[in-house]
Z-matrix of the N, CA and C atoms (Angstrom, degrees):
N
C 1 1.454
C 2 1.526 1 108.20
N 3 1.126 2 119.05 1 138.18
C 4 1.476 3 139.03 2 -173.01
C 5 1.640 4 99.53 3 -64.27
N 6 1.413 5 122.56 4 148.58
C 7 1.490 6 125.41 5 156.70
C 8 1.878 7 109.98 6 -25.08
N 9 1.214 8 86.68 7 -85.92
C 10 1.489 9 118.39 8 -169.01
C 11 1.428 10 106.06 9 -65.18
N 12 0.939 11 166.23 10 13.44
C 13 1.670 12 166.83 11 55.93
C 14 1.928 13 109.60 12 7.93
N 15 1.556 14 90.98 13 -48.94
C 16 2.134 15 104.47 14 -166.57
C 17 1.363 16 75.54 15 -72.16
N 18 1.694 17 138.64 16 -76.35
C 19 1.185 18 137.62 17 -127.74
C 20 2.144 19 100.86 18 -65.06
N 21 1.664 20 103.50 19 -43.41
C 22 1.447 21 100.75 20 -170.34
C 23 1.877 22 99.92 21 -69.55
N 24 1.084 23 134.48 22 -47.83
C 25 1.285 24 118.19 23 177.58
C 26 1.614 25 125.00 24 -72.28
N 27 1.234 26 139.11 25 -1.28
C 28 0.976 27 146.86 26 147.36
C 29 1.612 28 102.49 27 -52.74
N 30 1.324 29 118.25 28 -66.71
C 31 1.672 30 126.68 29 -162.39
C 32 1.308 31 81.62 30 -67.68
N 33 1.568 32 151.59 31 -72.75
C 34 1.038 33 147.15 32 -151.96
C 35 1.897 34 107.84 33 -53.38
N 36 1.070 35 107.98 34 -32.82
C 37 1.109 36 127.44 35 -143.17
C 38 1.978 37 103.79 36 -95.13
N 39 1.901 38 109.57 37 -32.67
C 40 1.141 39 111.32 38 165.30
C 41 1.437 40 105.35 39 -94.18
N 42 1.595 41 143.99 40 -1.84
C 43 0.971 42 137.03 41 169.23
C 44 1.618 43 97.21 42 -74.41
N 45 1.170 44 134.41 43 -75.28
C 46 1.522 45 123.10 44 174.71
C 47 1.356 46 115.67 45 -29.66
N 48 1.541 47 120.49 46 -26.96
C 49 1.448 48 120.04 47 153.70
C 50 1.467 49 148.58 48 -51.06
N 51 1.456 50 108.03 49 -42.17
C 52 1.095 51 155.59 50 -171.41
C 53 1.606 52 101.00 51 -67.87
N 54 1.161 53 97.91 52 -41.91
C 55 1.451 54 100.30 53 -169.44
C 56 1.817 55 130.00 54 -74.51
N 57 1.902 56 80.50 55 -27.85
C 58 1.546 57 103.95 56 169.07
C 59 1.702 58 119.66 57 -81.78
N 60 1.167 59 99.07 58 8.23
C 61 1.934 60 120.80 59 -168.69
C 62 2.019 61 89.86 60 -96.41
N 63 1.449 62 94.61 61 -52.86
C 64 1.602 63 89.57 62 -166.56
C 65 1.851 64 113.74 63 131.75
N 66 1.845 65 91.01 64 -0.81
C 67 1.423 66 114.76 65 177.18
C 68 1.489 67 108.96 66 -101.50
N 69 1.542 68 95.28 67 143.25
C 70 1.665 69 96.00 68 174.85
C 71 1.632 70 114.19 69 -81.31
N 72 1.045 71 131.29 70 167.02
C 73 1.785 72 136.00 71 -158.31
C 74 1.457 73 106.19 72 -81.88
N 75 0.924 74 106.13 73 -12.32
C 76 1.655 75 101.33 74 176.43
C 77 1.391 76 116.16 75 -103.14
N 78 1.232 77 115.27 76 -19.43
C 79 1.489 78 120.26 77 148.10
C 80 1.616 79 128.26 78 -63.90
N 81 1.203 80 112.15 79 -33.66
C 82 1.049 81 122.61 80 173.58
C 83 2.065 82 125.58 81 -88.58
N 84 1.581 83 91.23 82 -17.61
C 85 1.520 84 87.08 83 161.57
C 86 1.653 85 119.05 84 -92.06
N 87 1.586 86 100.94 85 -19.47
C 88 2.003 87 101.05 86 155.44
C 89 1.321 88 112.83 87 -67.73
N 90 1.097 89 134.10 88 -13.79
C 91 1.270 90 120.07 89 -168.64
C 92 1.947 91 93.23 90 -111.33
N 93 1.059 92 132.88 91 -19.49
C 94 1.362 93 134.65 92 151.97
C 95 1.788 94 113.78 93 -38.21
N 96 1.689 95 90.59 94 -66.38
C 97 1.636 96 103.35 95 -152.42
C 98 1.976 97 88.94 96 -60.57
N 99 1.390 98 114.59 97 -66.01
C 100 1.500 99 106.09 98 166.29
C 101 1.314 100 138.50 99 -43.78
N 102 1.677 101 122.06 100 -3.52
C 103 1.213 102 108.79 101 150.28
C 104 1.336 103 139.73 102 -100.87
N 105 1.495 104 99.20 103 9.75
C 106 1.244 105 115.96 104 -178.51
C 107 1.954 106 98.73 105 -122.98
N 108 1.085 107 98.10 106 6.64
C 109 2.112 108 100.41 107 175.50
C 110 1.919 109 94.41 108 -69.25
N 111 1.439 110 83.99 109 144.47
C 112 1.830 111 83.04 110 176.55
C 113 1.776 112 109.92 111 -88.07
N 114 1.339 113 94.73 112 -12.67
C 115 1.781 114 121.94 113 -170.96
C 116 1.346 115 101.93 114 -143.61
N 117 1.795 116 100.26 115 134.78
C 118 1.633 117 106.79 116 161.97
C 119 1.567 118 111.89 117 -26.32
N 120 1.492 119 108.32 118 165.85
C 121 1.432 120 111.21 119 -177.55
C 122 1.588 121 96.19 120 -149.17
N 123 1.719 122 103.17 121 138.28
C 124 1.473 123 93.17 122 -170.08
C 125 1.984 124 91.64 123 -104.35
N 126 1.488 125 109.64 124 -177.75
C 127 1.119 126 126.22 125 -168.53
C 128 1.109 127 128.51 126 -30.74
N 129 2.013 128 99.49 127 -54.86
C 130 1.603 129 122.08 128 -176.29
C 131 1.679 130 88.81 129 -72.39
N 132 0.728 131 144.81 130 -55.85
C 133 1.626 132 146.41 131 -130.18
C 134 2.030 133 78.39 132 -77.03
N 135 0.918 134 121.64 133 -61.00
C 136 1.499 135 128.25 134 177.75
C 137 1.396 136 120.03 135 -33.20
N 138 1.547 137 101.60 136 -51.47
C 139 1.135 138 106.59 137 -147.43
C 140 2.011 139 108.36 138 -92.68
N 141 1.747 140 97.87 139 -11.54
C 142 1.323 141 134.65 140 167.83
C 143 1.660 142 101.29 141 -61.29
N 144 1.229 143 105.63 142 -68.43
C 145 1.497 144 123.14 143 -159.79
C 146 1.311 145 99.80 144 -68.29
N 147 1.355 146 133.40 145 -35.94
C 148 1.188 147 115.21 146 161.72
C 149 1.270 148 119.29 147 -131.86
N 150 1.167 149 146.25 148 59.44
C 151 1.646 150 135.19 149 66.79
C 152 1.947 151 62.55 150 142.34
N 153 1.386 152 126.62 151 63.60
C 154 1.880 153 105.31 152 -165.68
C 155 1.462 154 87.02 153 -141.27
N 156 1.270 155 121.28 154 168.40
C 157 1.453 156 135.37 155 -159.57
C 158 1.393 157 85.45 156 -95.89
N 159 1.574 158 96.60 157 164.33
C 160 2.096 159 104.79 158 174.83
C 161 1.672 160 99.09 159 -58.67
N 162 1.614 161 90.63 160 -66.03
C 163 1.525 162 98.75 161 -164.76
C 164 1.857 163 110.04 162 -25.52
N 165 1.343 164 105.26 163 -54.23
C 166 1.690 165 119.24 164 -161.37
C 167 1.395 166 88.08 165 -65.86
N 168 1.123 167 137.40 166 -56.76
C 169 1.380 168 140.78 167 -154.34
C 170 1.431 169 102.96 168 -66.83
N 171 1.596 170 126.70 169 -27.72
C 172 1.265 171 123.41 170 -143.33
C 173 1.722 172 94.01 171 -112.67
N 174 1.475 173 113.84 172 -28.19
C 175 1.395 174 120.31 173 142.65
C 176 1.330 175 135.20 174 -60.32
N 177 1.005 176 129.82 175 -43.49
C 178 1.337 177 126.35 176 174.42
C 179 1.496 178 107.94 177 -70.12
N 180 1.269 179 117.95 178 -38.57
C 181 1.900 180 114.15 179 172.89
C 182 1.515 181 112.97 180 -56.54
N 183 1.717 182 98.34 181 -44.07
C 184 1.613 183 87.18 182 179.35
C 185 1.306 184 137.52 183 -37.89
N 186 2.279 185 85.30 184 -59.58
C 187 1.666 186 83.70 185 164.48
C 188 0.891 187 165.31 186 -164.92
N 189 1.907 188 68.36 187 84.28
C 190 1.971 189 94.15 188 160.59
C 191 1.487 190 119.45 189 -65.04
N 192 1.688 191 88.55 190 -49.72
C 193 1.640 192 107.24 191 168.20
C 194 1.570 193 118.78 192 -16.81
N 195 1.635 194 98.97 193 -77.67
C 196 1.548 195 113.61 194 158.94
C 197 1.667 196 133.14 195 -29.49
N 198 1.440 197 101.05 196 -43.53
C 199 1.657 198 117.07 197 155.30
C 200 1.056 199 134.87 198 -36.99
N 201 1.426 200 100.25 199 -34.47
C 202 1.535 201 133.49 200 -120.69
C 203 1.461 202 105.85 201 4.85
N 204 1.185 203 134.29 202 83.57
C 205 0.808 204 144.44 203 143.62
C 206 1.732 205 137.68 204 -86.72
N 207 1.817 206 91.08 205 -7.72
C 208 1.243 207 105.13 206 166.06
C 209 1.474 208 104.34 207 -145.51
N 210 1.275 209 109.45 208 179.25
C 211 1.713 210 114.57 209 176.69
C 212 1.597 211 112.22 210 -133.42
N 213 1.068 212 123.75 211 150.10
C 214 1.133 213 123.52 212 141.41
C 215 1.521 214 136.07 213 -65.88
N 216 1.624 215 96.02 214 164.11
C 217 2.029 216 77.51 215 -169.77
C 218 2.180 217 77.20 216 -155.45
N 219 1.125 218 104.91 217 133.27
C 220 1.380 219 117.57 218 154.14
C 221 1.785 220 138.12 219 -89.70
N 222 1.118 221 105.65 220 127.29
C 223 1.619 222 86.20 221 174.85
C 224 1.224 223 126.53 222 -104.58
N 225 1.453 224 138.07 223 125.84
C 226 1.351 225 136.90 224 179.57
C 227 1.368 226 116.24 225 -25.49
N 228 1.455 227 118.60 226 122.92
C 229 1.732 228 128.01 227 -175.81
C 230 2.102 229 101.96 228 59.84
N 231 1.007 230 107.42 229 26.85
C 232 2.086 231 94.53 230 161.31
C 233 1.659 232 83.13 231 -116.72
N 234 1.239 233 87.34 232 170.60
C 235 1.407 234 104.95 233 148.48
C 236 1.482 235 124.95 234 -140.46
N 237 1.359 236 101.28 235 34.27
C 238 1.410 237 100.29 236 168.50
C 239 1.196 238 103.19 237 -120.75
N 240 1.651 239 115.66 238 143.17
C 241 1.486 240 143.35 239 -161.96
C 242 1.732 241 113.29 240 -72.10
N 243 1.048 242 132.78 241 117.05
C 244 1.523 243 126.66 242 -178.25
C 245 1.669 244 107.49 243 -115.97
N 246 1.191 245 87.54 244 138.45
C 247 1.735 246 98.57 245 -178.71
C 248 1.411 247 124.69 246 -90.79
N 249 1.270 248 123.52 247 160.08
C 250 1.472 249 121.13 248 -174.29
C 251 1.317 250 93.80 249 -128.93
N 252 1.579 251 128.95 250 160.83
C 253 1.515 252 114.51 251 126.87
C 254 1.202 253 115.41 252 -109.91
N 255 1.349 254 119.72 253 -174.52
C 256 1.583 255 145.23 254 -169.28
C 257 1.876 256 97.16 255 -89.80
N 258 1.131 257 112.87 256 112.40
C 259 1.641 258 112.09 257 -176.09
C 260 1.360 259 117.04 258 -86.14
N 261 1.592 260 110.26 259 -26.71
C 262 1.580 261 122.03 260 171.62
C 263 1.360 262 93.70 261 -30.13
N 264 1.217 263 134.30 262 126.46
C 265 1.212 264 138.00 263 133.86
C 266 1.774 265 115.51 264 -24.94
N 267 1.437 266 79.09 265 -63.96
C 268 1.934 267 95.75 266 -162.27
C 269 1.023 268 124.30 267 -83.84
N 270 1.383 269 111.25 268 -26.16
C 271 1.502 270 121.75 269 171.00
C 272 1.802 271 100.78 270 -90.04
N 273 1.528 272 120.88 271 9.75
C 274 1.231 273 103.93 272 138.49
C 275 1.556 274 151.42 273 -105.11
N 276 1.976 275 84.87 274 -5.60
C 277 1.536 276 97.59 275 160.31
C 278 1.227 277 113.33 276 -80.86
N 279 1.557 278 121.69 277 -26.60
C 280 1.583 279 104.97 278 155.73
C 281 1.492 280 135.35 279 -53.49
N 282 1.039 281 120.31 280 -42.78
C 283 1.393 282 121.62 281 159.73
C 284 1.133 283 118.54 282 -33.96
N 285 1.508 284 110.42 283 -60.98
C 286 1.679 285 129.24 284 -167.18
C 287 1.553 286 110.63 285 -39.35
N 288 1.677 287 87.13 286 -59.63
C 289 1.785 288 113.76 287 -173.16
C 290 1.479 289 109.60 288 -68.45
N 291 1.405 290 146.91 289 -17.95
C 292 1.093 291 148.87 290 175.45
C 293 1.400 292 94.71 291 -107.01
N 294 1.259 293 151.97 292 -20.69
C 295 1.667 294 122.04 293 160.13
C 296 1.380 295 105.96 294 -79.19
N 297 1.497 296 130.11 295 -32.65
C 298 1.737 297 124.03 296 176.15
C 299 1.651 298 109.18 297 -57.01
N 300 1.435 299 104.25 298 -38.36
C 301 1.379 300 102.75 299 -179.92
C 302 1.278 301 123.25 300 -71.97
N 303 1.087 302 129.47 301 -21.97
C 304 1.552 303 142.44 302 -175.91
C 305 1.623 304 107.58 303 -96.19
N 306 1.461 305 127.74 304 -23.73
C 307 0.975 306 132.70 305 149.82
C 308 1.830 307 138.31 306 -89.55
N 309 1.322 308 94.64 307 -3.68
C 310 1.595 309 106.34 308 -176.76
C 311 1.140 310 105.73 309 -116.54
N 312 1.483 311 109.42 310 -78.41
C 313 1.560 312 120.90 311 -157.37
C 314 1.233 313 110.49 312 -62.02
N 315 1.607 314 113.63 313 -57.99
C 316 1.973 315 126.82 314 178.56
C 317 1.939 316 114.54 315 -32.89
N 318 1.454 317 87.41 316 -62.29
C 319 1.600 318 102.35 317 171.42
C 320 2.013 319 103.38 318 -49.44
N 321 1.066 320 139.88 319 -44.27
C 322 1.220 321 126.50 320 -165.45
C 323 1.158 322 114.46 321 -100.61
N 324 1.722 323 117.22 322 -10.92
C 325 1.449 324 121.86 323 -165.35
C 326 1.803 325 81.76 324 -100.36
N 327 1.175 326 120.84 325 -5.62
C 328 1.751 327 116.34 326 170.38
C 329 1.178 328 114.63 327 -75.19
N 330 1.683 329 95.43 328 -51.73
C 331 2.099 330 106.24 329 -178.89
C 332 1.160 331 117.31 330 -41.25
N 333 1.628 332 96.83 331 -53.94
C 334 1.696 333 117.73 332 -151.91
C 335 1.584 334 94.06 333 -82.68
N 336 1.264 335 144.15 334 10.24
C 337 1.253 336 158.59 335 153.62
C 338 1.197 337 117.41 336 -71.40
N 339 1.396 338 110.14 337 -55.84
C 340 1.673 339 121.17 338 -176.85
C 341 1.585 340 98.30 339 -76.59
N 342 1.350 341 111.40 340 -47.69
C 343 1.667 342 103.92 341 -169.38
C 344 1.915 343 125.87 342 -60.45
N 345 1.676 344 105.86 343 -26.61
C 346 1.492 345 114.48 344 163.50
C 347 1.367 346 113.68 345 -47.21
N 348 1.315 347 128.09 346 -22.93
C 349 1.207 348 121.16 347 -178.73
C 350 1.074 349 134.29 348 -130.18
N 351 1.946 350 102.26 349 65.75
C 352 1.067 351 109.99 350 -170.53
C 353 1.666 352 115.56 351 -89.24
N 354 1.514 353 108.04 352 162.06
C 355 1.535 354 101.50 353 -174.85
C 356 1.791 355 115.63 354 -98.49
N 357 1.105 356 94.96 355 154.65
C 358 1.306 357 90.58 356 173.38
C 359 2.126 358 101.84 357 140.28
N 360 1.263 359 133.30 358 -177.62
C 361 1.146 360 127.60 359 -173.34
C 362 1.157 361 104.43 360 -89.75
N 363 1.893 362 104.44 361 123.14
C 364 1.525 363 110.28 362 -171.98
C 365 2.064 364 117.35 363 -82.25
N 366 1.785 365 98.13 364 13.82
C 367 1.374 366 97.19 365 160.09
C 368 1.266 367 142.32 366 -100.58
N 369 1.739 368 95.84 367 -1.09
C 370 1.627 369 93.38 368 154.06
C 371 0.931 370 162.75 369 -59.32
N 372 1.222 371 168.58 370 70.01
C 373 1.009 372 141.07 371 -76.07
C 374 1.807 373 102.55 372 -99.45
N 375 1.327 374 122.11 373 -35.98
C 376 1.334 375 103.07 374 149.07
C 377 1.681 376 153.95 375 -42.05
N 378 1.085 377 67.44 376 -40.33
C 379 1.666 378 87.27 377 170.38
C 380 2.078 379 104.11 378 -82.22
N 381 0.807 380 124.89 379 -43.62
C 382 1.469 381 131.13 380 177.53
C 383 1.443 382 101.28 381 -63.31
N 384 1.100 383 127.95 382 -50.91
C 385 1.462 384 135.74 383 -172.77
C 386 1.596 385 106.55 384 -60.00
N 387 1.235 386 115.34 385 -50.07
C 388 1.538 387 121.97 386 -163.69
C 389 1.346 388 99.36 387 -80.00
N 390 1.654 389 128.86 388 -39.65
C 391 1.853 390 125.60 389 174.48
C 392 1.704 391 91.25 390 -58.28
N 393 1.004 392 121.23 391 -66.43
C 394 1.288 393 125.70 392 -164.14
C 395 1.739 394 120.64 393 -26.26
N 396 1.636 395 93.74 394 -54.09
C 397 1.577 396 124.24 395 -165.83
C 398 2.007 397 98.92 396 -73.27
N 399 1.920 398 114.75 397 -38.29
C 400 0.831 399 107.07 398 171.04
C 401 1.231 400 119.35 399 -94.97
N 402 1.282 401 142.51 400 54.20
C 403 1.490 402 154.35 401 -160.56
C 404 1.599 403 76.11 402 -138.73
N 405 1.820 404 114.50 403 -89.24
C 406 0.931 405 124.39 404 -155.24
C 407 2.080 406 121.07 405 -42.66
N 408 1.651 407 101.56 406 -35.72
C 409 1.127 408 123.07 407 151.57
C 410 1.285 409 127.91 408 -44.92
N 411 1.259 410 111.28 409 -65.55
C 412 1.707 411 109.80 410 165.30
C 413 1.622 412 115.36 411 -55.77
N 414 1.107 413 137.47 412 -36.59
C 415 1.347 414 125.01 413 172.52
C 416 1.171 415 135.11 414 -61.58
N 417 1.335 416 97.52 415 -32.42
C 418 1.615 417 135.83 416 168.28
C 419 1.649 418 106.54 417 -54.69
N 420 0.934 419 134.52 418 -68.55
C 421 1.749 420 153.70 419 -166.43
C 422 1.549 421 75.11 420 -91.30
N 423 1.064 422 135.28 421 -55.20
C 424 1.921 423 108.91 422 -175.36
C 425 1.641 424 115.18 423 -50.04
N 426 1.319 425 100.16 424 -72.63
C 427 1.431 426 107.96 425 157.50
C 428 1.843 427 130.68 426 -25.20
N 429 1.333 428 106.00 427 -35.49
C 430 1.700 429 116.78 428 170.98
C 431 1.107 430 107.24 429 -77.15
N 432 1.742 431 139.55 430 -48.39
C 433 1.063 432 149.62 431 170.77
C 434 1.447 433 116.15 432 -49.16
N 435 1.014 434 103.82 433 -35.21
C 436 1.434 435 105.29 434 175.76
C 437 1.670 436 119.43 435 -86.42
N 438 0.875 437 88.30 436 -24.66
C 439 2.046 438 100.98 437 -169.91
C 440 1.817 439 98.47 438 -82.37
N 441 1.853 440 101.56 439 -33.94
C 442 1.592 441 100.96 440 165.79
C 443 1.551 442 104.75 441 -56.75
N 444 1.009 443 109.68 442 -44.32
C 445 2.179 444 114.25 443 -150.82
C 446 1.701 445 86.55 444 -76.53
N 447 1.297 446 111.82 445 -22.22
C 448 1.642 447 82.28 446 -170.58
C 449 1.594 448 108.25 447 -101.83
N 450 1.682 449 130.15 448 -13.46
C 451 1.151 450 139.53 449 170.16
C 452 1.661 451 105.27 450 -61.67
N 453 1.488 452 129.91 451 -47.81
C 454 0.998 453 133.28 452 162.94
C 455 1.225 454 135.22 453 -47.40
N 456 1.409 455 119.41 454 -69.25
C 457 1.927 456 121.79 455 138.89
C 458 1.327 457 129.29 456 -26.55
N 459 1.474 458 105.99 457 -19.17
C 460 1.803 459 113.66 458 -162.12
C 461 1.853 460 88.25 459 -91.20
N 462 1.460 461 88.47 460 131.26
C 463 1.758 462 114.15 461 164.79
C 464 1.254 463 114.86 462 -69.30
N 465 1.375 464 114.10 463 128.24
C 466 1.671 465 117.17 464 -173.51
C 467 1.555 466 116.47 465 -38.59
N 468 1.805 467 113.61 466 -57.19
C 469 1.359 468 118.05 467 -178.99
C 470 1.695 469 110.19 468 -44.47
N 471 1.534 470 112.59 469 -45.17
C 472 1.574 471 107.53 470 -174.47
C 473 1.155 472 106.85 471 -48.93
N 474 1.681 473 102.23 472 -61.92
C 475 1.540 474 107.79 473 -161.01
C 476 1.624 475 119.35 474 -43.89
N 477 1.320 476 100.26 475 -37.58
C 478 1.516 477 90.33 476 -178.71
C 479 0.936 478 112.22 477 -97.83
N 480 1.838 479 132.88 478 -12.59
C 481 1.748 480 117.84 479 144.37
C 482 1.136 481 126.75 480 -23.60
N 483 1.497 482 116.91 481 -57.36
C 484 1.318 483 141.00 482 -158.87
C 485 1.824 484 106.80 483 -78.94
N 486 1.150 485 117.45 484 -51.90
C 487 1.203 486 146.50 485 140.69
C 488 2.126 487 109.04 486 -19.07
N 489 1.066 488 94.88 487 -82.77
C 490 1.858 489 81.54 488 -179.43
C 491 1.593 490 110.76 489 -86.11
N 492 1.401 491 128.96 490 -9.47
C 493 1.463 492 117.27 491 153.74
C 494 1.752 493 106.83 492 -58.09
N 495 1.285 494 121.98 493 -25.49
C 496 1.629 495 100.08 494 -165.42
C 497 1.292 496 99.50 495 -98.51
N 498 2.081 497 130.61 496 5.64
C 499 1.093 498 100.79 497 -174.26
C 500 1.412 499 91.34 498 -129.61
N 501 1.965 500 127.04 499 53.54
C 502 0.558 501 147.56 500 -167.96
C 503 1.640 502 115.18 501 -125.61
């Protein structure tokens, strides 16, 4: 396979990714083309390379930004903004997993907090059924929260200790 054939299905290929993250695909093919840029890349150069409007381009950088999954970088005397990404592999699925968590899990491990304590007579069986279901729920998303906090904390060598003992 040709460079330039590998390079467009790769980007194509983490944008279909992207999507299973909680990111839309055009965010995720900027955040492709920058992890595979050999050099920051500023807006136009982006927005060239993959064929995308300013506006879209200038959104999806934002936020990655926000992700931080990428950075900005300035150059002495331009004034136009060039982007980097984060190449860590792992310290970008860390990222990943601590913005999903702060946007997914937090929000439901709040709900499912308020909802255990609902009012009303806990011998109905409706009412018993639904505390019940959100008990079991909250442990559930407790349990995820936690398995995030410790994948994140977890040192690369473990992880994949731990990792080919279980697929062993």
């Amino acid at each position: 396979m040709k460079f330039e054939e590998a390079k467009r299905q790769f980007i194509q290929t983490w944008g279909t990714l992207g999507s299973e993250w909680g990111i839309n695909r055009t965010m995720a093919q900027v955040h492709a083309l920058l992890l595979i840029a050999p050099q920051p890349l500023s807006t136009d150069e982006i927005m060239e390379e993959l064929q995308i409007s300013r506006g879209n381009a200038n959104m999806s950088l934002r936020d990655l930004v926000n992700w931080t999954l990428i950075r900005k970088e300035l150059n002495p005397g331009e004034r136009k903004e060039y982007f980097v990404a984060e190449k860590d592999i792992w310290e970008v699925a860390r990222r990943i997993a601590t913005e999903r968590k702060r946007r997914e899990i937090e929000p439901v491990k709040k709900i499912l907090t308020q909802l255990k304590t609902v009012e009303g007579d806990q011998k109905k069986a409706e009412i018993k059924e639904f505390t019940q279901m959100m008990g079991q729920l909250g442990n559930f998303v407790g349990k995820m929260d936690k398995s995030v906090d410790m994948m994140m904390k977890a040192d690369e060598n473990w992880f994949f200790g731990t990792l080919l003992k279980l697929m062993k």
